[in-house]
C-alpha positions in Angstrom: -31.7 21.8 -12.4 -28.6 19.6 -11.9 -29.7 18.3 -8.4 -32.9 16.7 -9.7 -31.3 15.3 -12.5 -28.8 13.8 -10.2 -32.1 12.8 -8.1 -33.5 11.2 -10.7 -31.1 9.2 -11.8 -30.4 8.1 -8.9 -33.7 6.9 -7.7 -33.7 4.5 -10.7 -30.3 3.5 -10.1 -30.9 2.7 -6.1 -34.2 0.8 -6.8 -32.1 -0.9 -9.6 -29.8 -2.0 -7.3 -32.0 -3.0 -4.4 -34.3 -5.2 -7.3 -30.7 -7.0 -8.4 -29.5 -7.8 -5.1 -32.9 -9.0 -4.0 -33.5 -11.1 -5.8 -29.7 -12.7 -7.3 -27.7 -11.9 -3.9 -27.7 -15.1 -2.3 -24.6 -17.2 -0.7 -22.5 -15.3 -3.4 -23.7 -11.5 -4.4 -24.3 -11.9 -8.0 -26.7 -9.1 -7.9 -23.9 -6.8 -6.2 -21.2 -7.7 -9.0 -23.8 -7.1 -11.9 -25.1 -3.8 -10.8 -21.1 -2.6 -10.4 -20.0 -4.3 -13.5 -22.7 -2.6 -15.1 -22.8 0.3 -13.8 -18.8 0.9 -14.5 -19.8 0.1 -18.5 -22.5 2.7 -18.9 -20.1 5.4 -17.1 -17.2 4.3 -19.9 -19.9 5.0 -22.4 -21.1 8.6 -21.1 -17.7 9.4 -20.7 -16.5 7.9 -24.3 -19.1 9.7 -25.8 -18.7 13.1 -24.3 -22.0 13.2 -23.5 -23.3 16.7 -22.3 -22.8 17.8 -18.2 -27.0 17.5 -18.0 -26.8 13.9 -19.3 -23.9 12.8 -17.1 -25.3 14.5 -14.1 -28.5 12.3 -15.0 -27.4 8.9 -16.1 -23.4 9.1 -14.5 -23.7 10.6 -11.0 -27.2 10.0 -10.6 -28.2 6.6 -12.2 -24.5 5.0 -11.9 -24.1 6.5 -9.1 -27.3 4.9 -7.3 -27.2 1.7 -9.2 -23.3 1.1 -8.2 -22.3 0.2 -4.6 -19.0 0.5 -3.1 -20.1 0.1 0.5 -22.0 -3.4 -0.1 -19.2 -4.3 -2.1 -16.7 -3.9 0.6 -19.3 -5.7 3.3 -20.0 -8.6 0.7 -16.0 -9.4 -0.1 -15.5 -9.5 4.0 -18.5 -11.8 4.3 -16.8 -14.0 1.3 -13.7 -14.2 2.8 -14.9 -15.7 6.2 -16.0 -18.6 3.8 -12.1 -18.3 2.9 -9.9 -16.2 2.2 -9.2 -16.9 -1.2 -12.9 -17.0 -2.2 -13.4 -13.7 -0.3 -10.0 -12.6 -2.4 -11.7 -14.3 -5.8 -14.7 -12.1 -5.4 -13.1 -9.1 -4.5 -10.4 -9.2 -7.6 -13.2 -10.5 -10.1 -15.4 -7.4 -9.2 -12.5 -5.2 -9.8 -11.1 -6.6 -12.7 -14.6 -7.0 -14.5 -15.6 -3.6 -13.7 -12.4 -1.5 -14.9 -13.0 -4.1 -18.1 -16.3 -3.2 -18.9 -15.2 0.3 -18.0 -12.9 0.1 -20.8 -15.1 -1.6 -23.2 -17.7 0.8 -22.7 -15.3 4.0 -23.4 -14.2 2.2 -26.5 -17.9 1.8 -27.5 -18.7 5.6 -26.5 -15.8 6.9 -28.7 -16.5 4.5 -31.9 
């Protein structure tokens, strides 16, 4: 049962994630930042809310898991910082920082 929950999840979270950086990724990946900030709120709200392991397998591993993207993010902040190293640096740090933020926010909202 857990697998195709994961499944699920995750094939809403990946065509999520493909729909956001089609159509916002441009020169800067807007589309790539939202889907990670986003994705980091909603998992500090499952995890806030001690939600059950059928519902985190669903909508943490499977839709955050699909919808957030480590891989692009590491591809997009190299491609940044060929424009220059501080922009490359800027877009690296603000997807971090706003991330573990709404990761935090989104635990405080799941525990109130």
């Amino acid at each position: 049962m857990t697998p195709l929950l994961v499944a699920l999840g995750a094939a809403v979270g990946a065509t999520s994630r493909f729909l956001a950086a089609h159509y916002l990724d441009r020169r800067t990946p807007w589309g790539t930042l939202l889907v990670n900030v986003a994705g980091s709120f909603v998992l500090g709200v499952l995890f806030g809310a001690g939600v059950s392991a059928h519902a985190l397998a669903l909508l943490g591993t499977g839709l955050c898991g699909g919808l957030t993207t480590y891989s692009a993010f590491a591809v997009q902040t190299r491609d940044q910082a060929r424009r220059g190293l501080a922009i490359g640096a800027a877009y690296g740090g603000a997807t971090i920082v706003a991330s573990l933020a709404a990761c935090a926010c989104g635990f405080a909202l799941g525990q109130a």
